[in-house]
C-alpha positions in Angstrom: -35.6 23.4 -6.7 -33.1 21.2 -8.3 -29.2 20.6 -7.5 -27.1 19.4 -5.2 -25.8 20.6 -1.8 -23.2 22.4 -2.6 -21.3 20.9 0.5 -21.2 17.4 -1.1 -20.7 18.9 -4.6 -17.3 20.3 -3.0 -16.7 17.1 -1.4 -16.7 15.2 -4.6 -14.5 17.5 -6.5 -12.0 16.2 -3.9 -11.8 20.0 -1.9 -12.3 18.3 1.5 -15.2 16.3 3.4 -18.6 17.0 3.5 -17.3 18.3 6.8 -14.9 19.8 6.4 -16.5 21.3 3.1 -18.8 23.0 5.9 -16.4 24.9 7.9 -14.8 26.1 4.5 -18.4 27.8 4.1 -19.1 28.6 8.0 -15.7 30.5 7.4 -16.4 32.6 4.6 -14.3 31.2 1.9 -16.6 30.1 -0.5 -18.2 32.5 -3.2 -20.9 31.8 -5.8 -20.9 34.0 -8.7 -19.0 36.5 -6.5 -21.2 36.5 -3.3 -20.5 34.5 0.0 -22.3 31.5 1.0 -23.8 31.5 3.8 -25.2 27.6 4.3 -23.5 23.9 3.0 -27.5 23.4 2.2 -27.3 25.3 -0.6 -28.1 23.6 -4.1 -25.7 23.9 -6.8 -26.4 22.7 -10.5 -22.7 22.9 -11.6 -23.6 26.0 -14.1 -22.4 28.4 -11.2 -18.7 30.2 -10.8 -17.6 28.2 -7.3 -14.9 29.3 -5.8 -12.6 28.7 -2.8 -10.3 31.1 -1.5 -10.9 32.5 -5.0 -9.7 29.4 -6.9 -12.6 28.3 -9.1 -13.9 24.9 -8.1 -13.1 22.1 -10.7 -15.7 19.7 -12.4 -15.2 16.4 -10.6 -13.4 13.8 -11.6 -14.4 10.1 -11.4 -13.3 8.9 -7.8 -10.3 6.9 -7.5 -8.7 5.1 -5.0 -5.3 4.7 -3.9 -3.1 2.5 -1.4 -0.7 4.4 0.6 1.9 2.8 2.7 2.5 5.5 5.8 5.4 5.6 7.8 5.7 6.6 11.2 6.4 10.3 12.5 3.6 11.8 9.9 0.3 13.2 10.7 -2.9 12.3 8.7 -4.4 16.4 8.4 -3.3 18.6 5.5 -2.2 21.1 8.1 -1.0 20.8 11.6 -1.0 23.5 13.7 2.2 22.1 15.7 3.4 22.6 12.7 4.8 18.6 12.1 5.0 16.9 8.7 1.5 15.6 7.4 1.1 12.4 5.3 -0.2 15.0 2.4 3.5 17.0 2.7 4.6 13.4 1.4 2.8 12.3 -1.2 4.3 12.4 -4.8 3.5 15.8 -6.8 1.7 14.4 -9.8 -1.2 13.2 -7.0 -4.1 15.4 -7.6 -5.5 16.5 -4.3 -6.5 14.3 -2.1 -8.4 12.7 1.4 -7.4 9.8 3.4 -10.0 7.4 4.6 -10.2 7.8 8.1 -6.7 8.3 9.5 -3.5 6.8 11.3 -2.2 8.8 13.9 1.8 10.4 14.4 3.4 6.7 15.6 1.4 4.3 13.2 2.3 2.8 10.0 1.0 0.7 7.1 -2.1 1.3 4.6 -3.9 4.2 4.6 -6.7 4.7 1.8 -6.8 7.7 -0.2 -9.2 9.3 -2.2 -10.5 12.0 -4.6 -13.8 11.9 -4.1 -15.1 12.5 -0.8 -17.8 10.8 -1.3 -16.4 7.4 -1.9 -14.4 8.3 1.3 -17.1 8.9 3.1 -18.8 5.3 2.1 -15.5 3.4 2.7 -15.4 4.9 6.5 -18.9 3.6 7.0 -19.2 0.5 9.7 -21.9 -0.8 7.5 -19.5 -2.2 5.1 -17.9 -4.7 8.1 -14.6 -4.3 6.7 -12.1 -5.2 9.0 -8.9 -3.4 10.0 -6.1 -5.9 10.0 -2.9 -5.1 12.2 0.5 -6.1 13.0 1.4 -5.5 16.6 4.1 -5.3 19.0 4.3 -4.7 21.9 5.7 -4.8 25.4 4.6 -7.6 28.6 2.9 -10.6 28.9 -0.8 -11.7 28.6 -2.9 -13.5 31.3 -4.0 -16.5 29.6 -7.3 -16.9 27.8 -7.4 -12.8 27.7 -7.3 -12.8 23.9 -10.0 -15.0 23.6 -12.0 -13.2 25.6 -11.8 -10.2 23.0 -14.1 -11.8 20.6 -17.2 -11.0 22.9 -16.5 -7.1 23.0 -15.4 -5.2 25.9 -15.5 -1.9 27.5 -12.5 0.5 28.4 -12.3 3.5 30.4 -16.0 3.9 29.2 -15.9 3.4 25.6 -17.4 0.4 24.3 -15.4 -1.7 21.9 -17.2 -5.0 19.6 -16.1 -8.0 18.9 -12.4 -8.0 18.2 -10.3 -11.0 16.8 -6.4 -11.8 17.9 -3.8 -13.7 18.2 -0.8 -14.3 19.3 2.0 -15.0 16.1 5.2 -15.0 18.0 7.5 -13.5 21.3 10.5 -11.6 20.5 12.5 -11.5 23.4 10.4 -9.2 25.9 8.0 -8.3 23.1 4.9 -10.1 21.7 3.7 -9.8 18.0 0.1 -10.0 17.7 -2.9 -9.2 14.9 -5.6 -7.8 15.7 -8.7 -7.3 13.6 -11.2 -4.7 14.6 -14.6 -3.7 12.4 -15.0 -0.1 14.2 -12.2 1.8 14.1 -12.2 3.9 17.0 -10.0 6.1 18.1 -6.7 5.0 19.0 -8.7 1.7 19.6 -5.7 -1.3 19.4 -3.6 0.7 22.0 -6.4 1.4 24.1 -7.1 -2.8 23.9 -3.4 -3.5 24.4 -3.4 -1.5 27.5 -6.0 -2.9 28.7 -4.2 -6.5 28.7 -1.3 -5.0 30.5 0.8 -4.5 27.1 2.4 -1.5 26.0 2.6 -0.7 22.0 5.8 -0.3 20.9 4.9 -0.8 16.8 1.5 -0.8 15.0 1.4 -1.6 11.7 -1.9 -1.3 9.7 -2.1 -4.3 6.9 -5.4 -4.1 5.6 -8.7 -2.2 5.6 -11.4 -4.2 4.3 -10.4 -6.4 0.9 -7.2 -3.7 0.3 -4.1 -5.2 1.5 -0.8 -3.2 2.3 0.9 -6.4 0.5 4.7 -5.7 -0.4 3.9 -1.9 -1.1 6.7 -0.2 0.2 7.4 2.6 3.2 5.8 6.0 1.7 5.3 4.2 -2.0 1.6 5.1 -3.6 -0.2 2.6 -5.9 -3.5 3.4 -7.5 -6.5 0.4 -7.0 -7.6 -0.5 -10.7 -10.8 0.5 -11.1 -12.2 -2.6 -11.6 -11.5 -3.8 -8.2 -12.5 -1.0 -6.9 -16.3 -1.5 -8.4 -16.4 -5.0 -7.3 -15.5 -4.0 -3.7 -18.0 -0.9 -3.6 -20.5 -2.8 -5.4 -22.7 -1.5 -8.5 -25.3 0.5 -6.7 -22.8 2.6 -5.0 -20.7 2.4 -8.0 -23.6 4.0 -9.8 -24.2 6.4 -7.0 -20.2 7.0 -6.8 -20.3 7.9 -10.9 -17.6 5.0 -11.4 -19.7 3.1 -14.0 -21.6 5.9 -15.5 -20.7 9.4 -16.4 -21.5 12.0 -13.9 
């Protein structure tokens, strides 16, 4: 049999994750040629009548790649079940849909990546790249000294393991410090959980980079699409090719 999993077929037409592609199909709104699906395993060859929620599923588009600057106060989910303002309520209107990669939760601000492919999502989220996450900190206390050093050998917090993370102190502020911190894994509320750990409390987090994409002078809630070109340098040409940004799909 030839195709595609229709899971990652819905992924790259931007409709959600591969995951979240799933639970669209676990719930029963996906049709092909009028009947249900009933597995994400299924192949697809693109000849078939796809549709969610009854909206036919668009041919993909080649994946693109913008920089976001989020401010605080918005969640990163297309729908919140508390019902608070999502980073997607946000974005401008002539966006075509779209996935963030990997998120920023309620209180942090700065770059978040977005996407229409899920695919190329998916690949910019992976810790194989060794992309760093760059952030500006500040927060409340003071530091024992020689405990930012230490961070560079790893460390473990309540139970979770964290790698090698690199910081520095740029400046106090009154009772506040102002630190970066660079991390490669991107756990879970990870810099707070580190911070916390040194006896400081967060008070501001400010994401300034993933991997080579900066934040730069882009400005609170302003959008900017990465050039494409970039963008195939940074990915590199296999996964370019894989990704259908050199060739056609």
């Amino acid at each position: 049999m030839k195709g595609e999993r229709l899971a990652k077929v819905m992924a790259r037409a931007g409709v959600a994750s591969r995951r979240g592609a799933e639970t669209l199909i676990a719930e029963g709104r996906v049709t092909i040629d009028g009947r249900p699906v009933e597995t994400p395993a299924t192949l697809v060859t693109g000849d078939e009548d796809i549709r969610v929620d009854g909206s036919r599923l668009r041919k993909p588009e080649a994946p693109r790649l913008w920089r976001y600057h989020k401010p605080s106060g918005l969640v990163t989910t297309h729908k919140d079940p508390q019902g608070r303002q999502t980073v997607f309520d946000n974005l401008p209107t002539d966006l075509p849909r779209v996935l963030s990669v990997g998120r920023l939760d309620l209180t942090t601000e700065g770059l978040l990546l977005l996407t229409n492919d899920g695919g190329l999502s998916r690949l910019l989220e992976l810790p194989s790249t060794g992309w760093k996450r760059r952030y500006r900190v500040r927060a409340y206390g003071r530091l024992a000294g020689g405990s930012l050093g230490r961070l560079s050998e790893g460390l473990t917090v309540e139970g979770v393991r964290y790698g090698p993370i690199q910081a520095k102190l740029d400046r106090r502020q009154g009772d506040n410090l102002w630190l970066t911190v660079a991390i490669a894994e991107g756990k879970n509320r990870e810099v707070r959980a580190i911070c916390r750990h040194l006896g400081l409390t967060v008070n501001r987090l400010i994401r300034v980079s993933y991997g080579p994409f900066q934040l730069g002078h882009l400005a609170e809630g302003e959008v900017e699409e990465v050039p494409r070109k970039q963008l195939i340098e940074q990915v590199g040409r296999r996964h370019a090719a894989s990704l259908g940004l050199i060739a056609g799909r």
